[in-house]
ZALUM-917908 format. One record per residue (C-alpha): residue in three letters; x, y, z. Coordinates in Angstrom, 3 decimals. Layout:
<recs>
    aa          x          y          z
   ALA          X          Y          Z
...
</recs>
This chain:
<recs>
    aa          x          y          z
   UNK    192.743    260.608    125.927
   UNK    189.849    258.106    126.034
   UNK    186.600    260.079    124.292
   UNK    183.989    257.728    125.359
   UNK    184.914    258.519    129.205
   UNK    186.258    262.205    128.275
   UNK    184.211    265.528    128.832
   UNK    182.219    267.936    125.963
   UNK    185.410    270.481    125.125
   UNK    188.084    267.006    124.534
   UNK    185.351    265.761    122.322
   UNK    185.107    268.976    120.512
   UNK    188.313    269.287    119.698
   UNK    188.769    266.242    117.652
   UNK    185.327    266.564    115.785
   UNK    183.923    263.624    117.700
   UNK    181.139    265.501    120.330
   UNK    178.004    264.012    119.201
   UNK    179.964    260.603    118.036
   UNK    181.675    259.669    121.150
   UNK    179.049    260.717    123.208
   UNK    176.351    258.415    121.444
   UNK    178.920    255.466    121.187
   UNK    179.045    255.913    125.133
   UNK    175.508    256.540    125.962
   UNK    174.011    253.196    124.154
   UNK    174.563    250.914    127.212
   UNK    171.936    253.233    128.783
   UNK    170.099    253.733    125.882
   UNK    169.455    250.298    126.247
   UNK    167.684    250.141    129.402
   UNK    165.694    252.708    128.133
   UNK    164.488    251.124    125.584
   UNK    163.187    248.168    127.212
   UNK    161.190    250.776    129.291
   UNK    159.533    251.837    126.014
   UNK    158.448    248.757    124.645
   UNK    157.553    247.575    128.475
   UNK    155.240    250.118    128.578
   UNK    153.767    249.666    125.010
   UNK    153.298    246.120    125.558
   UNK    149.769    245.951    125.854
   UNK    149.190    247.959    122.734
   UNK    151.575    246.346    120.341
   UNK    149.854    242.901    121.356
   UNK    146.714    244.408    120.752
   UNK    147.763    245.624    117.238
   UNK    149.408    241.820    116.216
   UNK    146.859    239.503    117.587
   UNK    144.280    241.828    115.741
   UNK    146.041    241.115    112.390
   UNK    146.613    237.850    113.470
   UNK    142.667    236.974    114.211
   UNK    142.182    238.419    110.715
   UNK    144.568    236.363    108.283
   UNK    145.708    232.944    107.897
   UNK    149.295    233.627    106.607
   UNK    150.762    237.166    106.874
   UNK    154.124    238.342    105.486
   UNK    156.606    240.365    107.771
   UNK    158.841    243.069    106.023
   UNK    162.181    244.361    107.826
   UNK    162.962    247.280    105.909
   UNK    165.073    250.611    106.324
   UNK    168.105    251.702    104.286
   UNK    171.259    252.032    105.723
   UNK    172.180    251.075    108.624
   UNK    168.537    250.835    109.357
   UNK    168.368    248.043    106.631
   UNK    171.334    246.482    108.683
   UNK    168.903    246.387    111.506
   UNK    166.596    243.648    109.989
   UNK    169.566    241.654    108.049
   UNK    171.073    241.546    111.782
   UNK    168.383    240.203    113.363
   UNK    166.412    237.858    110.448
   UNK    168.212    234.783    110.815
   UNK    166.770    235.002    115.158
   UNK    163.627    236.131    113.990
   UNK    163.365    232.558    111.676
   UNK    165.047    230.789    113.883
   UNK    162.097    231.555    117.125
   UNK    158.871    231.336    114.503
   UNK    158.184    228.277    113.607
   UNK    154.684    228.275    112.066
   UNK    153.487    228.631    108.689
   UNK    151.481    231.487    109.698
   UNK    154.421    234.053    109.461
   UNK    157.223    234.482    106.847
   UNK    159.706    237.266    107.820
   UNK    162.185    238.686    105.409
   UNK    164.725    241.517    105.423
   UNK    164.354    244.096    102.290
   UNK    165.663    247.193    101.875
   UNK    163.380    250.191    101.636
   UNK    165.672    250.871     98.425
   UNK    164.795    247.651     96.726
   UNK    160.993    247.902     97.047
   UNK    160.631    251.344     96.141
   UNK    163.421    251.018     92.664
   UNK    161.597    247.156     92.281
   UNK    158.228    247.380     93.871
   UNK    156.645    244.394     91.502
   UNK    159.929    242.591     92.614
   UNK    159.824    242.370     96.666
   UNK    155.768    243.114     97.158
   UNK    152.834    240.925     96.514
   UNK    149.119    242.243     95.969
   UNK    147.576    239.291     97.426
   UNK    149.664    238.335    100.678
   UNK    148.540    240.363    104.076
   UNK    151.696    242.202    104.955
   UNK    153.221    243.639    107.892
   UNK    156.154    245.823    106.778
   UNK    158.469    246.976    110.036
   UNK    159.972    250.152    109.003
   UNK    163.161    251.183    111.021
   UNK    164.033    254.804    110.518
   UNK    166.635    257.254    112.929
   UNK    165.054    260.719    111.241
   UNK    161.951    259.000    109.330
   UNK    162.834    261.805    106.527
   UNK    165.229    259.755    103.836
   UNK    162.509    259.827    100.857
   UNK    162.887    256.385    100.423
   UNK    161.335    255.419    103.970
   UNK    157.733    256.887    103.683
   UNK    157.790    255.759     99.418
   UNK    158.350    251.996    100.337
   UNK    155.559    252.786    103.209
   UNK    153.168    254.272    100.071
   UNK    153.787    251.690     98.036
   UNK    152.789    248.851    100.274
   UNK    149.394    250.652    100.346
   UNK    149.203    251.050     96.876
   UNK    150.121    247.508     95.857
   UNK    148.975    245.284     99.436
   UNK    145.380    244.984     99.502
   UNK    145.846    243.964    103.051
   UNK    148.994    246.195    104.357
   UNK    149.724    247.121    108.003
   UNK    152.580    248.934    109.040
   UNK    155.071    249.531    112.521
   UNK    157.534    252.106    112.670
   UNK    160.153    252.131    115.109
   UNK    161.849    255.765    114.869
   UNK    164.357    258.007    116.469
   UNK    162.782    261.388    115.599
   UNK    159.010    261.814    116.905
   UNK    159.137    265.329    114.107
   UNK    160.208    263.028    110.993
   UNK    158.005    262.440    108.101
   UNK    156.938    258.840    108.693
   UNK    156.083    259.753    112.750
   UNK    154.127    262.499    111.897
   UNK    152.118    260.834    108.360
   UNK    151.593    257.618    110.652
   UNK    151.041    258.100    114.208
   UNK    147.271    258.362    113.965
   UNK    147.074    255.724    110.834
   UNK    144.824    252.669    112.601
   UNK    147.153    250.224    110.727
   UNK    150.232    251.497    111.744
   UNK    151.860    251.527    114.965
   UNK    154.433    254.063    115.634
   UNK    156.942    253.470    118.594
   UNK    159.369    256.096    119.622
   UNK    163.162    255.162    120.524
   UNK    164.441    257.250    123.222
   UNK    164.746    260.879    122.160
   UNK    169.407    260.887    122.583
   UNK    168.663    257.562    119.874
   UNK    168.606    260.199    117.107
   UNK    171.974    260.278    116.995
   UNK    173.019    263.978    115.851
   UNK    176.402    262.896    114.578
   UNK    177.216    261.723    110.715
   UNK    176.698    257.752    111.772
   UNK    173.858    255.926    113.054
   UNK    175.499    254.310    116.236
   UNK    172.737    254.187    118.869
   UNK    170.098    254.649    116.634
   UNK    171.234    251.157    115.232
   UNK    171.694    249.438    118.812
   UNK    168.130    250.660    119.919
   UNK    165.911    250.326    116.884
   UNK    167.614    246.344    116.899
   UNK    167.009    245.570    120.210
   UNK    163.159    247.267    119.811
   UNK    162.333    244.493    117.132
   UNK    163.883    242.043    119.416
   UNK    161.909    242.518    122.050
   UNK    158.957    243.294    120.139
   UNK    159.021    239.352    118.765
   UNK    159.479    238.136    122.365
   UNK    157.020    241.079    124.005
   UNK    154.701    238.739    125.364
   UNK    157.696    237.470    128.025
   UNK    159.633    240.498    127.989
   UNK    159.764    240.487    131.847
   UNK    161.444    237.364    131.358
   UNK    164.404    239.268    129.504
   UNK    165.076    242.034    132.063
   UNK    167.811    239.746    133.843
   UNK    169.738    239.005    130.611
   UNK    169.470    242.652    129.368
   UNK    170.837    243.791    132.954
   UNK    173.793    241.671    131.865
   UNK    174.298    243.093    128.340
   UNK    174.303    246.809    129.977
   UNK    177.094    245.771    132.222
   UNK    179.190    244.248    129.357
   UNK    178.722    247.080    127.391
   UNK    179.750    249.337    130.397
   UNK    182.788    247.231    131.003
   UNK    183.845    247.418    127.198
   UNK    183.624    250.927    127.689
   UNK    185.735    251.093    130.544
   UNK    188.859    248.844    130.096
   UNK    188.941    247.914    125.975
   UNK    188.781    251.598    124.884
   UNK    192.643    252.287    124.665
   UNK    193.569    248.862    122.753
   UNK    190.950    249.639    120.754
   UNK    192.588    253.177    120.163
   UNK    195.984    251.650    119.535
   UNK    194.216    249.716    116.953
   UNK    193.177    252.382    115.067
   UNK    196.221    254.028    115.408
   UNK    198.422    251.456    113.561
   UNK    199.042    251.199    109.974
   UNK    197.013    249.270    107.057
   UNK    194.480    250.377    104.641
   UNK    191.775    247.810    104.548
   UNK    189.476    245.826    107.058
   UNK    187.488    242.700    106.780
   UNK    184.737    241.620    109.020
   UNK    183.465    238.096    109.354
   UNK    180.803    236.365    111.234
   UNK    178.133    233.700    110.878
   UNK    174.163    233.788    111.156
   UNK    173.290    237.513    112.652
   UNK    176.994    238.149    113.024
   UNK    176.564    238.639    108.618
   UNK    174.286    241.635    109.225
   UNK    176.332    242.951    112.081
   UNK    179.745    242.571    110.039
   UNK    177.887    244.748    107.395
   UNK    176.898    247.217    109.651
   UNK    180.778    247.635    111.256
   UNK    182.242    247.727    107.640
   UNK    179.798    250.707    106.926
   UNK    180.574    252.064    110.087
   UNK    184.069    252.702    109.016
   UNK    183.842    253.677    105.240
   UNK    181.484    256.423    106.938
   UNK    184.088    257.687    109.571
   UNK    187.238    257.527    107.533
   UNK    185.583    258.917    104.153
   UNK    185.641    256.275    102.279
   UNK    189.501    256.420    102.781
   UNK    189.857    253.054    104.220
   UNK    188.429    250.463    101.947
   UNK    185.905    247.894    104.201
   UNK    184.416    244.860    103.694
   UNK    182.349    241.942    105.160
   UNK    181.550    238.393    104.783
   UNK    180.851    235.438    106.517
   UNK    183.126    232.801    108.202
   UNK    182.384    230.264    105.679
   UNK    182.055    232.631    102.451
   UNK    185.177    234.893    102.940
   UNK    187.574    231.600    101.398
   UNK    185.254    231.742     98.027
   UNK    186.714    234.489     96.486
   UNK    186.462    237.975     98.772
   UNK    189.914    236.671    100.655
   UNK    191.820    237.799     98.007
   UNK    191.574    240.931     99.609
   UNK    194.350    239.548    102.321
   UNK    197.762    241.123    102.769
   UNK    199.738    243.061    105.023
   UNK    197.848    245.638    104.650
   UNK    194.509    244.414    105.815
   UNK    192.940    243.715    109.354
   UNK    190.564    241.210    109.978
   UNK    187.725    241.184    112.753
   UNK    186.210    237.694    113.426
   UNK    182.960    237.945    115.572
   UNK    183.436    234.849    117.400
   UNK    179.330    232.605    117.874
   UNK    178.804    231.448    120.836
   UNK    176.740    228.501    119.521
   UNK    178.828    225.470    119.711
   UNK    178.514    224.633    116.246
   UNK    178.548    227.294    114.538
   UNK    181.606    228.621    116.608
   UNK    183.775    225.700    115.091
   UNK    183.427    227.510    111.645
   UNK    184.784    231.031    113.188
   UNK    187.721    229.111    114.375
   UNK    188.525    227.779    111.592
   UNK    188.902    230.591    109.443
   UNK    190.509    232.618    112.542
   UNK    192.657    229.886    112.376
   UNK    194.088    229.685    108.918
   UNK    193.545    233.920    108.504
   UNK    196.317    233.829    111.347
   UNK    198.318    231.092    109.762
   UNK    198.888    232.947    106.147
   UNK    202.173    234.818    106.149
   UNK    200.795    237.910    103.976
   UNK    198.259    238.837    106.407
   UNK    197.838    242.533    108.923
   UNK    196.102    242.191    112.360
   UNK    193.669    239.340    112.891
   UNK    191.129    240.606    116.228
   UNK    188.914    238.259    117.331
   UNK    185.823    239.145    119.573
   UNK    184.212    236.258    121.837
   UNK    181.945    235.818    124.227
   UNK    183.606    234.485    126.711
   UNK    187.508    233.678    127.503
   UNK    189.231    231.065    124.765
   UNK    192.199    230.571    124.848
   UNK    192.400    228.573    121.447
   UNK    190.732    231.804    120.020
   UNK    193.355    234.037    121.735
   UNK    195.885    231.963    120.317
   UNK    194.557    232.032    116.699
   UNK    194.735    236.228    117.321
   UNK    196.680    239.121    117.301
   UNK    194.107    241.125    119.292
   UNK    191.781    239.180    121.561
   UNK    188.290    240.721    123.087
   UNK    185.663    239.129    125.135
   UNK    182.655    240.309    126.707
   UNK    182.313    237.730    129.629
   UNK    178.794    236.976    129.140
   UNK    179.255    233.189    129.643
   UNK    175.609    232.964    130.399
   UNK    174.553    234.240    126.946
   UNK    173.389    231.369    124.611
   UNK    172.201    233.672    121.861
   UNK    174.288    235.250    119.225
   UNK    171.836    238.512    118.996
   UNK    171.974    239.443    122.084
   UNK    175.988    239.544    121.883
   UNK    175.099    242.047    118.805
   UNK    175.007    244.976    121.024
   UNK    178.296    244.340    122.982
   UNK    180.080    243.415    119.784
   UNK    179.162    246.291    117.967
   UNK    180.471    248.964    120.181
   UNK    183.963    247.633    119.410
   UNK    183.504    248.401    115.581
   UNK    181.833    251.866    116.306
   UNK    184.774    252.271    118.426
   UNK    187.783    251.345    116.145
   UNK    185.844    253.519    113.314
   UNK    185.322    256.364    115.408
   UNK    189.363    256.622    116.359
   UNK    190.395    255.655    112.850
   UNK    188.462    258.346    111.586
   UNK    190.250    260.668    113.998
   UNK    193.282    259.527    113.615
   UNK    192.964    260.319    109.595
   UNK    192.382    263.740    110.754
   UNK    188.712    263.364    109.711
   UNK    186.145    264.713    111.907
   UNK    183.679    261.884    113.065
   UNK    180.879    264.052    113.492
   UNK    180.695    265.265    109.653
   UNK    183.363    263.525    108.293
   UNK    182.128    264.235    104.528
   UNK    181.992    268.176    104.844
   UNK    181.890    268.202    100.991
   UNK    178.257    266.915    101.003
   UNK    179.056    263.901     98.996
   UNK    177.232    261.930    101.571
   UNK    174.797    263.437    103.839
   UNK    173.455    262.442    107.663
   UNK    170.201    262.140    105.613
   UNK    170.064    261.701    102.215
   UNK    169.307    263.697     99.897
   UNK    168.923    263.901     95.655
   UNK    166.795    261.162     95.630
   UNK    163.638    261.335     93.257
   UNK    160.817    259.460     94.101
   UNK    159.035    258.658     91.090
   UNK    155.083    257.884     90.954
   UNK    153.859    254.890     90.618
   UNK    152.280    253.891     87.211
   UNK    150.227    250.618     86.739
   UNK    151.063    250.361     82.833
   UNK    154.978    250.534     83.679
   UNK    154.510    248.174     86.740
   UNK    156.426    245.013     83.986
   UNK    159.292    247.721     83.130
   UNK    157.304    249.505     80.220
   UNK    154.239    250.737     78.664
   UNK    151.509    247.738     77.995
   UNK    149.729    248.968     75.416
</recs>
């Protein structure tokens, strides 16, 4: 049985209804979501050049927590990469670092932008690190892009002239335990909202992505299946530049599913020899997301290489862009989108990703956990709760009481 092609009552029966079916539904998703920021062009140019015209430098926040933080890690290193002025400075921070270190990650005097990525807009943290901008920013503008048009930050925002709000597609608030297309359309929002002044210009390429992801879909689902199925206990993912964020997002994907049963980690090509390969044996699989930037790509053979030399090693997968066969040979499992026109490692983000969601998805299952809720006991929820949001005092704002 293959659940991203099955019906409603197969899905049921393993737990997986809302998790298959939003797994399955992203290549679409995707589409969709180009619509939305197609048809909000003219106002989210409005809102930048406005803020633009105003300051000479302004800061950019990516910020979310989760898998929402994932969002900006994945796509920072594009985002510096394309602006090349001294004008903007983007960085990736986690809604729960500014609002536990708010003297640490904000600064009074620098005009700031903060992007807020949020699939309900109702974790505590999201609208805090929004209320602290405008507490400590004397110049602090906001965008949200969120799943849920009822959440907190939609409905405190949406008429706030220095905010703009932008609603995913209404199946993007994914109703199972893990963000899965949530996370594939709130990344490729920011994307395009960096490049919305030639987004016709991207319709072509994101025509292509819809079709890989359709194809992975259709003919990798069952090896990924048979993946899942076989034995170890721990999983590695590695990848350079945005492939770092994405690894982190896949190795949260499938502590999530399994329960925290099945031990996950990332790191990048280069990083994972100073120190975290020690986690290596026979009991481990490794994921290599494969760049498809000449350079860079020499790196992620390298390590696929020697990971698939060591004798004490599990599976070694490698996912690539295109066919290779000095990648397939360095591999136990070998995936690739065939998207040889692709010269961009983001945009292989949302292909790549559906493998990971995939493989967590049918370990979880296979576990016997139930995807959908697969922490019944509450010790993690689909939005989190027991967090205390403390006020903000200005004679505690160095760690203690000034006077």
């Amino acid at each position: 049985m293959e659940l991203l092609k099955s019906n409603e009552v197969e899905r049921m029966n393993v737990g997986a209804s809302h998790t298959a079916k939003e797994i399955a539904q992203q290549p679409r998703l995707w589409n969709e979501t180009k619509e939305i920021l197609l048809f909000n062009r003219d106002r989210i140019l409005s809102f930048l050049k406005g803020i633009e015209n105003k300051h000479e430098q302004i800061r950019i926040i990516l910020t979310g927590a989760g898998t929402s933080a994932f969002v900006g890690d994945t796509v920072l290193p594009h985002l510096k990469q394309i602006i090349n002025n001294k004008k903007l400075v983007v960085e990736s921070i986690a809604t729960t670092n500014i609002v536990s270190n708010p003297y640490s990650y904000l600064n009074k005097d620098i005009p700031t932008i903060m992007i807020s990525f949020a699939r309900s807009g109702n974790s505590p943290e999201s609208l805090a690190a929004i209320h602290l901008g405008e507490q400590i920013i004397t110049e602090f503008y906001g965008i949200i892009f969120t799943c849920n048009q009822d959440g907190l930050l939609a409905l405190k925002k949406k008429d706030d002239k220095k905010h703009l709000v932008i609603y995913m597609p209404e199946e993007a608030n994914d109703q199972g335990f893990a963000m899965t297309s949530s996370f594939t359309t709130m990344l490729l929002s920011v994307l395009l909202l960096f490049h919305v002044e030639q987004i016709h210009k991207w319709e072509k390429t994101l025509d292509e992505l819809i079709q890989a992801g359709l194809s992975i879909i259709s003919k990798s689902e069952q090896s990924i299946r048979e993946l899942a199925a076989s034995n170890f206990s721990k999983v590695v993912y590695l990848g350079s530049g945005v492939f770092e964020g994405l690894a982190r997002e896949a190795s949260l994907k499938l502590l999530e599913l399994t329960g925290g049963t099945i031990p996950s980690t990332f790191d990048t090509s280069l990083g994972f020899r100073h120190g975290p390969k020690s986690i290596l044996d026979k009991e481990t699989v490794v994921f290599v997301f494969l760049s498809c930037n000449a350079y860079t790509r020499q790196y992620d053979l390298d390590i696929l290489e020697e990971i698939y030399g060591e004798h004490n090693r599990g599976k070694v997968v490698a996912i690539s862009s295109v066919k290779d066969e000095v990648a397939e040979s360095y591999s136990d499992l070998f995936f690739h989108v065939d998207l040889p026109n692709i010269n961009e490692d983001i945009l292989l983000s949302f292909p790549y990703i559906l493998y990971a969601q995939t493989f967590a998805m049918y370990k979880s299952i296979n576990l016997g956990f139930s995807p959908d809720n697969p922490s019944p006991s509450g010790v993690v929820n689909r939005v989190v709760k027991g967090v205390t949001i403390h006020p903000l005092m200005d004679e505690m704002k160095n760690g203690g009481n000034e006077s």
